[in-house]
C-alpha positions as a LaTeX table, in Angstrom:
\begin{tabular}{lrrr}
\hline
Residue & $x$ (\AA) & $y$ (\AA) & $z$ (\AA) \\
\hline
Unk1 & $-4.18$ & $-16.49$ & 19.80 \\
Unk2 & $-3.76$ & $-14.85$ & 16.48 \\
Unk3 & $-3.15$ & $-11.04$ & 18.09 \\
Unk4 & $-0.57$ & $-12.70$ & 20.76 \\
Unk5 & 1.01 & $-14.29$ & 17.61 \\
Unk6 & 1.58 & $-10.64$ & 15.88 \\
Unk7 & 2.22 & $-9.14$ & 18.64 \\
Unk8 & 5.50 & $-11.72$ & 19.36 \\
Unk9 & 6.61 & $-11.73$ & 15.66 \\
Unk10 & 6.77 & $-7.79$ & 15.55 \\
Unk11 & 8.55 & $-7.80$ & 19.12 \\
Unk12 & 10.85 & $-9.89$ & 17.28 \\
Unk13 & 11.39 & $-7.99$ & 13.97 \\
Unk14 & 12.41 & $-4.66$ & 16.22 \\
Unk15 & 14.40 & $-6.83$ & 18.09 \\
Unk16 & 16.27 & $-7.63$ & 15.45 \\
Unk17 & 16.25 & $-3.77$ & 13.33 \\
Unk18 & 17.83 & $-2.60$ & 16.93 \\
Unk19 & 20.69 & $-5.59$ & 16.83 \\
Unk20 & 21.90 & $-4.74$ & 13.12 \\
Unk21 & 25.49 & $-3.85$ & 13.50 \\
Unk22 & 26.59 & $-0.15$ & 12.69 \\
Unk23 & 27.78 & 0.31 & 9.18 \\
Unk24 & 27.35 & 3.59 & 8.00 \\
Unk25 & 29.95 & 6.32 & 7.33 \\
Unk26 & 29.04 & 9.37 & 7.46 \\
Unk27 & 31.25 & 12.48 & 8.78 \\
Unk28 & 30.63 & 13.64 & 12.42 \\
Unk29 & 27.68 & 10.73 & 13.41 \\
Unk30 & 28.58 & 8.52 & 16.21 \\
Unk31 & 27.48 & 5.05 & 14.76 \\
Unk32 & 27.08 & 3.92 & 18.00 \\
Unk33 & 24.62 & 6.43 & 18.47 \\
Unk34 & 20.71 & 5.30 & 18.12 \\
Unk35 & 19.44 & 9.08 & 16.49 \\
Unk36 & 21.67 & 10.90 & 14.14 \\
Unk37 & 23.11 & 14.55 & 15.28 \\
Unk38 & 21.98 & 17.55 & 12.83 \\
Unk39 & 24.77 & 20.21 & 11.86 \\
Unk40 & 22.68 & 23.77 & 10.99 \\
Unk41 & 20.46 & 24.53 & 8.49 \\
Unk42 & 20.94 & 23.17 & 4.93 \\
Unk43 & 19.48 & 24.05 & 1.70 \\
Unk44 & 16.34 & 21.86 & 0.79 \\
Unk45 & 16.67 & 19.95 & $-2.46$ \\
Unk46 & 14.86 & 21.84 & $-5.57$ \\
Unk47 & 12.76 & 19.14 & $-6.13$ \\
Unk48 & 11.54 & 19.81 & $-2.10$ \\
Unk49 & 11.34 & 23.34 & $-2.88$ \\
Unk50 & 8.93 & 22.74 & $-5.97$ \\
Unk51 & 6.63 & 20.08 & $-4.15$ \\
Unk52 & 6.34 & 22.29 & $-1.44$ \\
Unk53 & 4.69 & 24.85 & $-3.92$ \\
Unk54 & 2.32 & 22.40 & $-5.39$ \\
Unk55 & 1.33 & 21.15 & $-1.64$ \\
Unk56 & 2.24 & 24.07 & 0.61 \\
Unk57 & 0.64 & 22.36 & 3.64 \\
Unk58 & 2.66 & 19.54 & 3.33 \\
Unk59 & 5.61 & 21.82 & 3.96 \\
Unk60 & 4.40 & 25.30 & 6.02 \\
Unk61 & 3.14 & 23.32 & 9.28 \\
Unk62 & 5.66 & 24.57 & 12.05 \\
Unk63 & 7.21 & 21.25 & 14.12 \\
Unk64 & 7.89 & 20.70 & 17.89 \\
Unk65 & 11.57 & 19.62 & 17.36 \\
Unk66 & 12.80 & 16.62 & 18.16 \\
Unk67 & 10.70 & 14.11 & 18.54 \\
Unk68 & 10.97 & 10.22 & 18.75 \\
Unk69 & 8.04 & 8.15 & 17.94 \\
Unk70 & 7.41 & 4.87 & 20.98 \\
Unk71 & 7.91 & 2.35 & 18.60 \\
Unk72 & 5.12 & 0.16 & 20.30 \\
Unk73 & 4.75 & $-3.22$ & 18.40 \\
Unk74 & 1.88 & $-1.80$ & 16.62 \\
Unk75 & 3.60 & 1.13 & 15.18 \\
Unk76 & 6.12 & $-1.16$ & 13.90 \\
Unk77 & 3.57 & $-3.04$ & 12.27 \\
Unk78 & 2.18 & 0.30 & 10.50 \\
Unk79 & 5.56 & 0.98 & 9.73 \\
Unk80 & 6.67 & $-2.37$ & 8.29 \\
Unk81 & 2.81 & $-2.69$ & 6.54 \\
Unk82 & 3.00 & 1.04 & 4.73 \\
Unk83 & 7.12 & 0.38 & 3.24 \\
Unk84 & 5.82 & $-2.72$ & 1.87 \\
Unk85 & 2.71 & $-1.95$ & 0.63 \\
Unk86 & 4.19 & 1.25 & $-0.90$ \\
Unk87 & 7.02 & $-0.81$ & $-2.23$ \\
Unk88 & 4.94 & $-3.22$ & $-4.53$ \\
Unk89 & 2.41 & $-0.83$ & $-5.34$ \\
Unk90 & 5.08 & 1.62 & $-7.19$ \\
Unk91 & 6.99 & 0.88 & $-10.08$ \\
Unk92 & 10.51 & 2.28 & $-10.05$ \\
Unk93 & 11.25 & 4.95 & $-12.99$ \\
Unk94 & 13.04 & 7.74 & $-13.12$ \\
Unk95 & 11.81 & 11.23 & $-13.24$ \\
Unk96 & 13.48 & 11.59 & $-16.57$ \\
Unk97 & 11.52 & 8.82 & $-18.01$ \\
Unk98 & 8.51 & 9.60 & $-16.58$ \\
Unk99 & 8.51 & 13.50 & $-16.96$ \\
Unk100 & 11.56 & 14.10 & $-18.86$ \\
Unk101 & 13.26 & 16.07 & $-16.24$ \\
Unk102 & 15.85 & 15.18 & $-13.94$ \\
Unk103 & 14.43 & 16.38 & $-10.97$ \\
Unk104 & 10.22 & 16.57 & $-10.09$ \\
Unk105 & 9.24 & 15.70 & $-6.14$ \\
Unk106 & 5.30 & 14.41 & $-6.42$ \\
Unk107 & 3.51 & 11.59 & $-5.27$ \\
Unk108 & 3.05 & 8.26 & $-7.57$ \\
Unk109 & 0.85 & 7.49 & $-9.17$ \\
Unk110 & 1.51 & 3.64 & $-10.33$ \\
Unk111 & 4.87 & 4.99 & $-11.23$ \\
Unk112 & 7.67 & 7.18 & $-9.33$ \\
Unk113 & 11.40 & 7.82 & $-8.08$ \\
Unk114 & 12.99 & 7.69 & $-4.76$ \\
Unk115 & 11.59 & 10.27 & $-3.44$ \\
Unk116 & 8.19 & 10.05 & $-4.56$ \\
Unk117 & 7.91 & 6.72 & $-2.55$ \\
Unk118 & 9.38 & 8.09 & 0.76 \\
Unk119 & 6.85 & 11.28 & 0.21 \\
Unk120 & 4.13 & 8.82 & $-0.19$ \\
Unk121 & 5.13 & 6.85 & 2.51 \\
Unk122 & 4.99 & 9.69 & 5.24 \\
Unk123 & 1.78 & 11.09 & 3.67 \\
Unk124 & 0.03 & 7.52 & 4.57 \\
Unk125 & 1.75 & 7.59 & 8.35 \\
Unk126 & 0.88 & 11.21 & 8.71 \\
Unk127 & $-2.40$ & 10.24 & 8.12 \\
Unk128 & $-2.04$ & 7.29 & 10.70 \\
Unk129 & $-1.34$ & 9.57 & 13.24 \\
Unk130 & 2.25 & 9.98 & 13.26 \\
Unk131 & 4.00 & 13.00 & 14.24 \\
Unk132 & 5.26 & 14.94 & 10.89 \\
Unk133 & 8.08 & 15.63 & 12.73 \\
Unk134 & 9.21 & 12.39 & 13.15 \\
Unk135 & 8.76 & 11.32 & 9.58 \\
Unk136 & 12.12 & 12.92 & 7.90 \\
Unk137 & 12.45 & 13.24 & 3.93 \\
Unk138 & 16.11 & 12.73 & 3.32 \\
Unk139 & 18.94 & 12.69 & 0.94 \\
Unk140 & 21.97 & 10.44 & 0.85 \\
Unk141 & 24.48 & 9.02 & $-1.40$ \\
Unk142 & 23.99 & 5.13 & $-2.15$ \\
Unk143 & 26.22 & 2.25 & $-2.34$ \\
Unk144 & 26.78 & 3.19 & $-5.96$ \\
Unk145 & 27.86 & 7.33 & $-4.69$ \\
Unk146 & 24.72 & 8.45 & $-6.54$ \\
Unk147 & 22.05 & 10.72 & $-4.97$ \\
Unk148 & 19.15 & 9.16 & $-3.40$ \\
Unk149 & 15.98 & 10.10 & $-1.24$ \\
Unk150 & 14.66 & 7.74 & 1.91 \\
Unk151 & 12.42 & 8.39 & 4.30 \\
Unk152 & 14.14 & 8.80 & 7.76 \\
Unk153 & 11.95 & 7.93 & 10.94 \\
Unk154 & 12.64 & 9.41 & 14.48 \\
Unk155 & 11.65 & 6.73 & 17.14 \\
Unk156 & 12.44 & 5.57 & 20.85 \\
Unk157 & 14.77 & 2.42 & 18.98 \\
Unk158 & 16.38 & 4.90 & 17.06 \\
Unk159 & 16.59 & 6.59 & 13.01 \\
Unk160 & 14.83 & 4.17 & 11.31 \\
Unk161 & 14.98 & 4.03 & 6.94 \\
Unk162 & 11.80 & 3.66 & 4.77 \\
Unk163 & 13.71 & 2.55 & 1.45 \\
Unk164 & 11.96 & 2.20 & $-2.09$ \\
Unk165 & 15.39 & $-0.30$ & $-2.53$ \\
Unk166 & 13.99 & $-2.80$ & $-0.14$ \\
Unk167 & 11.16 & $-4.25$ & 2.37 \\
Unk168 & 13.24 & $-4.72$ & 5.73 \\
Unk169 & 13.27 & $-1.23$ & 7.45 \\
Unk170 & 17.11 & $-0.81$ & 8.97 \\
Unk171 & 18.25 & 1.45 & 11.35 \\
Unk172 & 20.17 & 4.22 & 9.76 \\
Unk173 & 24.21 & 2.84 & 10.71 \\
Unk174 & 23.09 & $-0.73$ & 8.66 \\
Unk175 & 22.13 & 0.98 & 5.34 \\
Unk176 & 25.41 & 1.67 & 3.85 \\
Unk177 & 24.46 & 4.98 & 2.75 \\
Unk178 & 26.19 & 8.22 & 3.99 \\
Unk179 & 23.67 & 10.55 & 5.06 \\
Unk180 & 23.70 & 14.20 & 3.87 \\
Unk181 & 20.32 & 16.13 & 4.52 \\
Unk182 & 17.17 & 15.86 & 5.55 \\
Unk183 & 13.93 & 17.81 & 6.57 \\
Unk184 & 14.23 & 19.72 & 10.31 \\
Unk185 & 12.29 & 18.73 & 12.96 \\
Unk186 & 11.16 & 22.30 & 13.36 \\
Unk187 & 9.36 & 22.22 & 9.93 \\
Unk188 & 8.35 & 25.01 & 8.02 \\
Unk189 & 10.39 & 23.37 & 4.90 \\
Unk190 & 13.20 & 23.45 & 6.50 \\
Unk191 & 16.34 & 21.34 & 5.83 \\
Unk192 & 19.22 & 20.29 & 8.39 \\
Unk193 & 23.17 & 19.19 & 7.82 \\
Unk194 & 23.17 & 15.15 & 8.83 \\
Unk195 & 27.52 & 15.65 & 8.31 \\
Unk196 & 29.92 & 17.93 & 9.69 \\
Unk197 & 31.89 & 18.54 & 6.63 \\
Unk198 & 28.91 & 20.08 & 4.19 \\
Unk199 & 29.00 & 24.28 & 4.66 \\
Unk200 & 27.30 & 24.92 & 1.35 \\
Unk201 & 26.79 & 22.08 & $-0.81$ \\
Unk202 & 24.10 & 21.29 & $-2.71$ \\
Unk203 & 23.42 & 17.80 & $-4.30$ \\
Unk204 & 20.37 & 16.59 & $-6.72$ \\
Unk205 & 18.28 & 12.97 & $-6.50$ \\
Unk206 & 19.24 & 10.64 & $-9.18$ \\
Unk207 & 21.33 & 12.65 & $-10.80$ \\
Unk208 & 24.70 & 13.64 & $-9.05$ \\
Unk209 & 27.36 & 12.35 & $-7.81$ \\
Unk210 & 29.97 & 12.72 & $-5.54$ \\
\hline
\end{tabular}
């Protein structure tokens, strides 16, 4: 009784990611569209560039390209389970506070930034069996136009976004952000264009804005 309970409330929670009206405005996506487009190869954040040095594996592994996850109702329940758990367990502060730098990529310990919880977050579901891939480090520009890291994952119901900002996990058109970059599906630390108006720019986590 108890599994066919779960199993009915997390049919019910995608339901409901997949129904969130489109909100997001970013140049060249289709917010009708259930998986963003990429636009060429970007330049990965230096804070990507420096974590890849400390954990070269994370970042050397070549990927298979595109590839969407079947969000089955037990890998939303990983999903939903790891963004929580990661959530509470990590108190927000920034990297200046904590390292006095602006920008350092790591994983938290107690304490981290943006992107330390969405680096933490795909370390746990890489390690549950999901596709690295599929599990996207990315950069966008919040509600507030400053510089922010999420974790963007590829699955049959669409982009779905790990945020450190909240518990519900929204498909990438109902976050309000506007997307810029994230990791390539083809791996090997590379970084992809998520708007068609970006040729060479570079932004930093935290820090910049538009």
């Amino acid at each position: 009784m108890m599994k066919a309970t779960l199993i009915a409330l997390a049919s019910l929670a995608i339901a409901s990611v997949t129904a969130i009206p489109a909100g997001a405005a970013t140049p060249g996506q289709n917010s009708g569209a259930a998986n963003m487009e990429v636009f060429g190869d970007a330049r990965a954040p230096i804070g990507y560039v420096q974590f890849c040095s400390q954990y070269p594996a994370e970042c050397n592994a070549a990927g298979r390209g595109r590839t969407y996850m079947p969000l089955t109702n037990e890998r939303w329940a990983e999903l939903d389970g790891i963004n929580r758990h990661i959530n509470a367990a990590v108190a927000p502060v920034t990297d200046l506070e904590l390292y006095g730098r602006e920008e350092l990529w790591t994983y938290p310990n107690r304490y981290g930034d943006c992107e330390d919880y969405a680096l933490l977050k795909r370390h746990m579901l890489i390690r549950r069996g999901w596709a690295p891939e599929s599990l996207l480090m990315t950069v966008v520009w919040d509600e507030n136009g400053d510089g922010h890291a999420v974790l963007t994952v590829t699955t049959s119901e669409g982009d779905m976004v790990l945020d450190n900002k909240r518990d519900d996990i929204l498909r990438w058109q109902s976050t309000g952000y506007t997307f810029e970059k994230r990791q390539s599906t083809q791996g090997r630390g590379r970084w992809v264009w998520l708007r068609g108006d970006r040729p060479g720019a570079m932004i930093g986590v935290g820090s910049t804005r538009r």
